[in-house]
N, C-alpha and C positions, 0 to 999 in steps of 0.2 A: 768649391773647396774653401775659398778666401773667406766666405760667407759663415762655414760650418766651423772652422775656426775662431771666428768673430765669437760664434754663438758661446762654442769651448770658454775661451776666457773670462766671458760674461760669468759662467758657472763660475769658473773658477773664483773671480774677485765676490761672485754675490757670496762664496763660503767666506773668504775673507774677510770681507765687511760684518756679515753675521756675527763671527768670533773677535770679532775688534774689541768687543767690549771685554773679554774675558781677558785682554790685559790688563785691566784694573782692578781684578782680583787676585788676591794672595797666594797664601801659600794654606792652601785648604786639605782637609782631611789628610788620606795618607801623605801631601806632597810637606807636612809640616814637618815631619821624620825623615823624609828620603831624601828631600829636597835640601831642604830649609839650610840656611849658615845663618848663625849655628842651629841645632836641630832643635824644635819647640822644648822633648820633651827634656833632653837632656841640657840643654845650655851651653853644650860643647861642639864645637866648629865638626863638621861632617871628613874627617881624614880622607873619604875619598872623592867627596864633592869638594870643599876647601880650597885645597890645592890637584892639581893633574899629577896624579901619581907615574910611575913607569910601568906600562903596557901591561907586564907581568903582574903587577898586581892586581890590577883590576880580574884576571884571566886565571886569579888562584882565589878567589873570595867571593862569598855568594852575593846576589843584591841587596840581600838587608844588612851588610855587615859596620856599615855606615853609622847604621846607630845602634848596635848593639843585638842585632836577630840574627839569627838561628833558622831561617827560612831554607829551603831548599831552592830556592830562584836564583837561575844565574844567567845574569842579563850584562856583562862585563861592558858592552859597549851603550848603552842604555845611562850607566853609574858614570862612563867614560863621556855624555853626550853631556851630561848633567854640570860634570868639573868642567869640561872646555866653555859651557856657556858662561859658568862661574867666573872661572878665570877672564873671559875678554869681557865681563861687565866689572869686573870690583877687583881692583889693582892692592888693595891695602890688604897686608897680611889679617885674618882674624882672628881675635884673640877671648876667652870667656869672659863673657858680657858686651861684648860691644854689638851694636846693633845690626840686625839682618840684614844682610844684601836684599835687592830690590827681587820681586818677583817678576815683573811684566818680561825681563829678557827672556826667563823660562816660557811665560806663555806667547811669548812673539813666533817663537822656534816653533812650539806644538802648532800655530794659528798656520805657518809658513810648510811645515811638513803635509797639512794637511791639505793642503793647497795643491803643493807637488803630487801628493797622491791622488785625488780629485784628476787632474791632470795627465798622471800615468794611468786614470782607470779609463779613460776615453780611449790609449790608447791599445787599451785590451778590451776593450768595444768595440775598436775598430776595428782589427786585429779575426773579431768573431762578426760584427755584422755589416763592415766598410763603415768608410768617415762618412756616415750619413747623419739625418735628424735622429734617427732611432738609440745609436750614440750617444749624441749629444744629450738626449732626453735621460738616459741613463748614467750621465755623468753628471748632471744634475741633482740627479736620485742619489747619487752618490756620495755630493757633497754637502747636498742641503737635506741628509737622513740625519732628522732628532738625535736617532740610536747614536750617533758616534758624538753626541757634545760631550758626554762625560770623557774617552780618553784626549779627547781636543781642551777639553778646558782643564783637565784633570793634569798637571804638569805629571807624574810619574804613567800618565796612560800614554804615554810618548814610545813606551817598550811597544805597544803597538801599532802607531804611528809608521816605525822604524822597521818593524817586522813585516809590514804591506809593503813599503814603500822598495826594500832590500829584495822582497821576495817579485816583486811585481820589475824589477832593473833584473834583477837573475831572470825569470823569462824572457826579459828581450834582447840580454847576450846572448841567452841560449840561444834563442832561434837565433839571432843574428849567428854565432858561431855554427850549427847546422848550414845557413846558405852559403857563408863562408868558404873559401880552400886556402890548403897550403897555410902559413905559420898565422897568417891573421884569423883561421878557424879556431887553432889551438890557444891566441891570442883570446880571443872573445869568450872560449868557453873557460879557460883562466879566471877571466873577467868574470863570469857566471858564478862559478866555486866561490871567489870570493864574497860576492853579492849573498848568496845562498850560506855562507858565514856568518855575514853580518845580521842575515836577519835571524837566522838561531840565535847571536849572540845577541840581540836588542831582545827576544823572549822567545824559549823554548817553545812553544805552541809554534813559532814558525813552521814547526817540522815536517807540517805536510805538504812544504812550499818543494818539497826533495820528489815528493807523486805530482804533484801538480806539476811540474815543469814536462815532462813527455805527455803528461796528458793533455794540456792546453794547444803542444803543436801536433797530437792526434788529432784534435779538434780542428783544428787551424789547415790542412791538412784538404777539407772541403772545398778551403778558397783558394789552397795551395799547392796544386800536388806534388808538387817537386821536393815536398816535404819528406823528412825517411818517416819509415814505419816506426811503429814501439820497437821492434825488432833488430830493426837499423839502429837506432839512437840507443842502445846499449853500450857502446865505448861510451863515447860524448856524455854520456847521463852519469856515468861511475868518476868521468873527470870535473862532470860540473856540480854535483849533487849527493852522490855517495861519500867521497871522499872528504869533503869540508863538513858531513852527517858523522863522519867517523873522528873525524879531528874534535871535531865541538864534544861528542859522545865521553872521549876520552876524558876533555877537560869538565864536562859536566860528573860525573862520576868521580873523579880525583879532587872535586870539590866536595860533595859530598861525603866522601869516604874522612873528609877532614873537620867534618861537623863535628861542636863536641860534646852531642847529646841526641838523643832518638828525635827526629824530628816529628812533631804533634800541633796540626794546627787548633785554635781553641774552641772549644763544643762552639760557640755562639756563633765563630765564623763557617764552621763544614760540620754540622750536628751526621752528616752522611760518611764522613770519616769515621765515627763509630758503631754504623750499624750493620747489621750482617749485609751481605751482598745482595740478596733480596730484596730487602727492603732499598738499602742503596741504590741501584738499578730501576725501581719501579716510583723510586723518588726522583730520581735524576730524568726520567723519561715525564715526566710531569712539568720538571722544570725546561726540558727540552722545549717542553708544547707552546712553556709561555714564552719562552726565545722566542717562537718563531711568529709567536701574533704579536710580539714588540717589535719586531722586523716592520709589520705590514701597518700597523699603529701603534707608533712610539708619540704616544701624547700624553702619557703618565708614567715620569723616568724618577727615578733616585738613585743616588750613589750606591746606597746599599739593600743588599738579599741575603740578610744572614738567617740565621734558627728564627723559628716558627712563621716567617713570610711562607713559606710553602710548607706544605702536610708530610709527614713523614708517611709513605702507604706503604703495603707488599704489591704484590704481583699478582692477588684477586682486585686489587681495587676498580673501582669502571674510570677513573679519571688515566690511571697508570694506561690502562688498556687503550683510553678513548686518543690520548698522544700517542700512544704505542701503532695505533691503526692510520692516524691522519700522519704522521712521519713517515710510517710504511708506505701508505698510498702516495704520498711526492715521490718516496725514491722508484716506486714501481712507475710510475707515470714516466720519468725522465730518463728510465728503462726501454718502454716500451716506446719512446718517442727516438731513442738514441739514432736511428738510423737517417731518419728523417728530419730530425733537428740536435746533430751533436752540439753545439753551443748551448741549448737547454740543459744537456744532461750536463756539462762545464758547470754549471750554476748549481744543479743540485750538487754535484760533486763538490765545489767551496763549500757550499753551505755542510750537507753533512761531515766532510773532512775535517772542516776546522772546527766546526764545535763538537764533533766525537772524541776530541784528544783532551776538550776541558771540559768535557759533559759530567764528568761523574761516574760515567759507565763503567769503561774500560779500566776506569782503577780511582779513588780518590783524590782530590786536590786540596788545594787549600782554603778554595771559597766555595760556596755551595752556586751562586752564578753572580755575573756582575755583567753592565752591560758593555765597559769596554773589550768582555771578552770576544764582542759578536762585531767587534770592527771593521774584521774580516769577512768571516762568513757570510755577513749582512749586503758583501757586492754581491751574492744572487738577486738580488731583489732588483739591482742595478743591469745583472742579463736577463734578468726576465721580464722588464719591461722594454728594454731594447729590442728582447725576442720577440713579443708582443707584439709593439708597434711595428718592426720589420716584418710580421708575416701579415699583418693586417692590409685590408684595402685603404684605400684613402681614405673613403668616409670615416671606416670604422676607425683608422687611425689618429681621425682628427677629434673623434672624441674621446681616445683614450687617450689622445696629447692633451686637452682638455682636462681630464679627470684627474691626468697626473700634477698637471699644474695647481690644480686646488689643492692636493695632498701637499705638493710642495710650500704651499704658502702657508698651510699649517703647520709641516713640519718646521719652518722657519721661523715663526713665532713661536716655536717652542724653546725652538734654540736659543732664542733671544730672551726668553725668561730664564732658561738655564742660565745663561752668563751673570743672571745677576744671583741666581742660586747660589750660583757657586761664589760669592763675592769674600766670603769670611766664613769661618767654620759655622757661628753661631745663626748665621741667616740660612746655611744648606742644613743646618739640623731642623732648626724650628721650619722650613719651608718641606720637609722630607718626612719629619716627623707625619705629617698630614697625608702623604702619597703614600707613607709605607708604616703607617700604625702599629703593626702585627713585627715591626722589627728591633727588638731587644738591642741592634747593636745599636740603631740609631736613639734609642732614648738613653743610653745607658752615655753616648759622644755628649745628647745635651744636658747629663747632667753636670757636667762641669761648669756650663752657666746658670745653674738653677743652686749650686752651692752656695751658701751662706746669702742667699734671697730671702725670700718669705718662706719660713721653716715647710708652712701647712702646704704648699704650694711643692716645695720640695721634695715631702713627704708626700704625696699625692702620684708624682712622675716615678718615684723609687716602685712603689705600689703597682701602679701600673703596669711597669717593666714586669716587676714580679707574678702576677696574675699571668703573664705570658705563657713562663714556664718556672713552675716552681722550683724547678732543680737547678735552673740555669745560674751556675757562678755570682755574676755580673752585678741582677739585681741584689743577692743578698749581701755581698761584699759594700755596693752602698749603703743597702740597710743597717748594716753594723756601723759604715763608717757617717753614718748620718746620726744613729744614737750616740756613739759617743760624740760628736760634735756637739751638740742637743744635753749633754751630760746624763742622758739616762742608760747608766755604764750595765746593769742588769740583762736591759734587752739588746743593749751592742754586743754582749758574751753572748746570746741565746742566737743572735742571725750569725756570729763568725762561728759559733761551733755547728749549726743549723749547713753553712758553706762548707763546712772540712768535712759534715758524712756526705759532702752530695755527691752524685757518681761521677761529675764533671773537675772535679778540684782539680786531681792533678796534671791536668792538662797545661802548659807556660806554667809560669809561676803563682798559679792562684792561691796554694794552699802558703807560698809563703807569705802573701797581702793577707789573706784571712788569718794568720798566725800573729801578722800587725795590728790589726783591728781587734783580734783577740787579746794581744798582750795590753794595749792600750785600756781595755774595758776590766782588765781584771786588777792593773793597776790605778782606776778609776775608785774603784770600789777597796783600795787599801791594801790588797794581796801582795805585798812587793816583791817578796821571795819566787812567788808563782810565777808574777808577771816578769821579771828579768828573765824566767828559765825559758818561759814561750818566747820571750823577744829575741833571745839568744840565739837561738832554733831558726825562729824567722830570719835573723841576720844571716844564720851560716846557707841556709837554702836560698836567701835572695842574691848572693857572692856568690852561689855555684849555679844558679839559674844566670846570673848577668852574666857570668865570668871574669866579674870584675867586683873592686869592694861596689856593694848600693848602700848610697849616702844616706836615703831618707829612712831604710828602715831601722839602720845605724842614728841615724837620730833621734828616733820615737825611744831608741833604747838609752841614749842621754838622759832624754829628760823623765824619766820613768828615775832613774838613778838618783837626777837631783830633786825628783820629787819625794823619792824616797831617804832623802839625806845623806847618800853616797855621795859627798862631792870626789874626795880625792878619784874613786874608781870614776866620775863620767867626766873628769878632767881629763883622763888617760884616753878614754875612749875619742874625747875630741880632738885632744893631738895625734893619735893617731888617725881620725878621718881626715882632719887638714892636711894629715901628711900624706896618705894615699890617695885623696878626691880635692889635690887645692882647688877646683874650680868649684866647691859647693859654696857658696856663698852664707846661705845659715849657719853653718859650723863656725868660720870665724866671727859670724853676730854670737851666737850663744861665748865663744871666747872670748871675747871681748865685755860683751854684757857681766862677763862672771870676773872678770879682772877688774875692772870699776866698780864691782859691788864689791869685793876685797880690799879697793883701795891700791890696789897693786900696781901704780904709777909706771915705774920700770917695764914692767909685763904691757900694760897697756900701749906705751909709746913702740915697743918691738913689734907687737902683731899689730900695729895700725902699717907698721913701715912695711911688713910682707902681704898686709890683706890691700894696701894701697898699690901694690904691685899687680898683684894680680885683680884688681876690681877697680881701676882708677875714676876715679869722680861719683865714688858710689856714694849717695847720701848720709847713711851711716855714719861713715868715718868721719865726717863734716860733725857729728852731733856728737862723738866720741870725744873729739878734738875740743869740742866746747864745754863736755864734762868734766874735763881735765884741765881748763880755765875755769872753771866754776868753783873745783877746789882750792885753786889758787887764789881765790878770795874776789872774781870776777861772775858771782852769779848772774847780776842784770846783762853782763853783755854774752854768757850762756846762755840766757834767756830767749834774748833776743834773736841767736842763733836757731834754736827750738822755734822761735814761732814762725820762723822763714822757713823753716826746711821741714817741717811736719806735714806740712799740704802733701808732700810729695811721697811722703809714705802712709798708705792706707791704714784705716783703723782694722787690724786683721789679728789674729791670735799669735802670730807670726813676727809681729814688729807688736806686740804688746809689751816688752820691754821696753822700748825706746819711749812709747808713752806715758809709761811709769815715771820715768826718770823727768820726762815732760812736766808732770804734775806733781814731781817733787820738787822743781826748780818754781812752778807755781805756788807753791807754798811757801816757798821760804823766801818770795818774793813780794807776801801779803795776797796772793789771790788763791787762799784756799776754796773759797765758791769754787771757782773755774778747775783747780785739783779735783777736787770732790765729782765735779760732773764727768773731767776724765775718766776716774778713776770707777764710777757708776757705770759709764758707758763700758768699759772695757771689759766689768764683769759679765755681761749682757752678751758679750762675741760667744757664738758656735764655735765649737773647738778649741775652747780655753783648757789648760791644764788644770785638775781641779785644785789645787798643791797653789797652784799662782792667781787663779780666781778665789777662794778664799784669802791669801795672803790683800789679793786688791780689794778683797771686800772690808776686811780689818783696818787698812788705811782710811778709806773712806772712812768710813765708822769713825774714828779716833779723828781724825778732820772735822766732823761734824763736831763731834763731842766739843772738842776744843774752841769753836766758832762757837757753839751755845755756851760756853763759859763763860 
């Protein structure tokens, strides 16, 4: 026993070592939202990661509410595992803009959970085939299975982590409360209900952990008989399993009923959510098939399986049918095995249980499949090579211990290029991009580093996405917002109005982005009247999609104003977005930048004092501060100021005022050469306003003019 113990840990620490590295990555894909202090995309501390709220709140709000979603998920203790880490790594309150908490405590915990689970799956190996090698081998399988790197490395795959671990402690109070008598029964199966809480609460899918618990000690049952029946375990199963099923139920449903808008996940993420049930059903049983050979080789993983990775069929297709047949044939087989090997059928039963409830089938979800969702399900492959090697002879067992050992050493080199997969967003898109070609969401994530690169290059990956599926959102939303960056404002109106007929728009808020890209292109091309009425629109649909004011499509409609010579009206609009979104930081640059081209002294010392409050040490205000010495008759040591602190703000469309100003203090310092190449370079940025890219081309000009004189 001392020995098969030994073996135990060996697994265990060789997952741990495996995953080590995955604390030296970030805060990747979804964990940059869910996770992150403060959240990537918003810049605002996560309210319920941040700080550890009271219990209640976490247990009245779904999982996404942290940043602003509208999700149906509700993983209260999952949100509640996220702030406790928070909180005992980073003691300083956070405040907008200051820099993220560390990630690695996140991934230490996922690396440590998965450990513990590895651990408790031995002893539900045991449990079915004694603490033998057969065990062992299957506990290996367990924790050195490729399939589970993504919720391991993935800090928000923790909800499932949490959901094995809760529901795998609730079977073994159960049975421990079943052997039990007198108050320490009632004691243990207490203990049970809760366990059986926690893991609904860490992710709804838990839910088949409420059949799995009398089913496991049926099973158990062979090595046990002192075990009660299904028929006996009726009280004990309604106080361990039913009743914390009806608790969670409640509060799952009273969340939802508090949504405040029809829940729709987006075409790209569940294209299966909008088609008839037919088709849904005979799609889902396809992707079922490829579940189940990632199971058996998981040596080509990615993060993501959204629209067009898999075919949309009906229910004539030969693919729908040919999974429909080989899923059939395992659950028949572990059928007609049950008598003679119930710990077989235990196996098939996880497996089809737990991915029947996120297959697609029985009703839509929100992803079309992902592989943390098979974290669970994927311990059959963990009883059936235990079952395997336990009914085998010796010989034949030592070469199946053999053949598993190679799988493992592959599966573990897989793992270990994972970890570095997952290192930063931009290395798991571009490294994913390759494994899963045919997926819209993943080229659509890397175009964010592909923006303001090499246009042809940019315009190349837009194309591509787009060739996918032509109706799909996503791509044609960059397409507009790459022409107008590009300034060819004609064909950015032809892809956002191309997005607003597609059948997919009003799904989130696309049709109000598309309304953005739209007003931006028609005010491109001189329309202003037009373009303020589309932007208007856009503003009031992105404020009722957020639920809150949204800063940037309020800001497109700024400068659409000042480009059209409204200042008084997009002066108004900028106090009012300072005042309901202080934490946007562009609002008080364009405020500021507009009271220094006024001259407006007074104004500019006031909003330095509230924009330094709330953004302190922002470089900005350092060169604000220096423009207002410069009028004071100290340009050279303005200057001077400007050539230290420009390194640190990029040449972007975004800070082209500050450059402006850069190359106007070049000037009037005798280096109009070095103005002029500013002022060149700056007309050149993708995504210049074309209202202030003329205006910087007219400078130059007149610099030049002036130098030839």
């Amino acid at each position: 026993m001392a020995r098969v113990q030994l073996w135990v840990w060996i697994a265990v620490a060789a997952a741990v070592a495996l995953y080590a590295r995955s604390l030296a990555c970030g805060f990747t894909y979804d964990d940059a939202d869910q996770v992150r202090v403060p959240s990537l995309s918003t810049g605002h501390p996560n309210p319920y990661i941040a700080e550890v709220q009271p219990l209640e709140v976490y247990f009245s709000t779904s999982y996404t509410a942290s940043h602003g979603g509208h999700g149906r998920g509700f993983r209260p203790l999952t949100n509640l595992s996220f702030a406790l880490v928070h909180a005992a790594t980073k003691h300083e309150r956070p405040t907008p803009g200051s820099p993220a908490a560390p990630a690695w405590p996140q991934h230490l915990v996922n690396v440590l959970l998965h450990a513990f689970a590895t651990w408790l799956t031995f002893r539900l190996l045991a449990l079915l085939f004694g603490a033998g090698p057969p065990a062992v081998l299957g506990t290996a399988v367990f924790g050195l299975h490729a399939l589970r790197s993504d919720p391991v490395i993935s800090i928000v795959g923790r909800g499932e982590l949490l959901a094995y671990v809760f529901g795998l402690l609730a079977l073994f109070a159960y049975l421990a409360g079943l052997r039990a008598h007198g108050g320490a029964r009632w004691l243990r199966l207490g203990a049970a209900a809760v366990a059986v809480f926690c893991a609904l609460g860490s992710k709804e899918s838990a839910a088949p952990w409420v059949v799995f618990l009398p089913l496991m000690v049926w099973v158990a049952r062979r090595r046990d008989a002192s075990l009660p029946t299904l028929q006996q375990q009726l009280g004990p199963w309604t106080i361990a399993a039913a009743l914390p099923l009806a608790v969670f139920s409640f509060l799952l449903v009273r969340v939802w009923l508090g949504l405040p808008q029809k829940f729709e996940p987006s075409y790209v993420s569940n294209p299966l959510w909008y088609q008839p049930a037919t088709v849904r059903i005979a799609s889902a049983l396809v992707v079922l098939g490829h579940a189940a050979l990632l199971v058996l080789a998981p040596f080509s993983l990615s993060h993501d399986y959204s629209a067009m990775v898999f075919p949309l069929v009906d229910l004539a297709s030969p693919r729908a049918w040919l999974s429909a047949a080989a899923l059939l044939g395992l659950l028949l087989a572990s059928i007609w095995r049950l008598r003679r090997d119930p710990a077989l059928f235990a196996g098939a039963a996880m497996w089809f249980g737990f991915t029947f409830i996120t297959s697609n089938i029985p009703f839509s979800i929100e992803t079309v499949f992902g592989e943390r969702l098979l974290y669970t399900p994927a311990t059959a492959l963990s009883i059936a090579v235990a079952w395997a090697i336990h009914r085998c002879g010796a010989r034949a067992g030592r070469i199946l211990a053999g053949i598993t050992l190679l799988w493992l050493t592959a599966s573990a080199a897989c793992i270990v290029t994972r970890t570095f997969a997952w290192t930063d967003n931009q290395t798991l898109f571009d490294t994913d991009v390759g494994h899963q070609p045919r997926s819209i969401r993943i080229r659509m994530a890397r175009m964010q580093f592909l923006r303001f690169g090499d246009p042809a290059t940019w315009h190349r990956e837009i194309l591509a996405a787009h060739e996918l599926d032509h109706t799909a959102p996503g791509p044609l939303l960059e397409l507009s917002f790459f022409h107008n960056a590009m300034g060819a404002y004609a064909e950015a109106e032809a892809s956002a109005r191309a997005g607003l007929a597609s059948p997919h728009v009003d799904v989130r808020d696309n049709r109000a982005r598309f309304e953005l890209e739209l007003g931006k292109a028609i005010a491109g091309q001189g329309r202003w009247d037009e373009a303020e009425r589309v932007l208007r629109s856009a503003v009031a649909r992105a404020d009722r999609e957020a639920g809150a004011p949204e800063p940037r499509t309020r800001m497109a409609l700024v400068q659409v104003l000042l480009d059209a010579g409204r200042q008084p009206a997009a002066k108004r609009e900028l106090r009012q977005l300072t005042s309901q979104v202080p934490a946007f930081l562009p609002a008080w640059d364009e405020r500021l930048l507009l009271a220094q081209a006024e001259r407006h002294d007074g104004d500019v010392q006031t909003l330095l004092a509230e924009a330094e409050q709330l953004f302190p040490g922002a470089t900005q205000w350092v060169l604000h501060r220096a423009l207002l010495a410069a009028r004071r008759g100290d340009a050279a040591g303005a200057l001077q100021v400007f050539a230290r602190e420009m390194p640190r703000l990029p040449m972007l469309a975004e800070t082209a005022g500050y450059w402006e100003q850069y190359a106007v203090l070049l000037n009037r310092q005798g280096r109009s050469d070095v103005a002029v190449r500013v002022l060149r370079d700056l007309t050149r940025l993708p995504g210049m306003r074309a209202s202030l890219r003329h205006r910087l081309a007219e400078s130059a000009t007149r610099l030049e003019q002036g130098r030839a004189r």
